[in-house]
N, C-alpha and C positions, 0 to 999 in steps of 0.2 A: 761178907767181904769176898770178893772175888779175887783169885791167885791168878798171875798173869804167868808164859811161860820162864820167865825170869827167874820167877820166887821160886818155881815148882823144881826149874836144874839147882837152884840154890840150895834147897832142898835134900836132893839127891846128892849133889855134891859134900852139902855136912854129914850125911848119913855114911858115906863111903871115908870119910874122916875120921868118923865117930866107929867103924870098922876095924882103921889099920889104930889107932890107938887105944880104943877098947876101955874109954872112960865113957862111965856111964852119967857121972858127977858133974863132967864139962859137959853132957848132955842139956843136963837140968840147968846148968848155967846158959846155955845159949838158949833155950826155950824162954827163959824169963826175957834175955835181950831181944827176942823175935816178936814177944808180944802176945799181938794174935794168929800168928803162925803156929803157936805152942800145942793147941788141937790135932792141929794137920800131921806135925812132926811125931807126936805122942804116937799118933795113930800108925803112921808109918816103921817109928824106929821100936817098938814094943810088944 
């Protein structure tokens, strides 16, 4: 599956969310909402 530049600021954007409130939990909650996004994210936010 290909990420277009959309998904990738979405991305970015959850990650600097997931910063200022510093739950690791809502993490693992929105990887399940994302699907197959949940790789990409793993990878980046861990």
């Amino acid at each position: 599956m290909s990420f277009n530049k959309e998904e990738k600021s979405l991305g970015v954007e959850l990650k600097s969310k997931v910063k200022e409130m510093g739950h690791v939990k809502m993490v693992k909650g929105l990887e399940r909402d994302l699907g197959t996004k949940v790789v990409v994210f793993d990878h980046c936010c861990i």
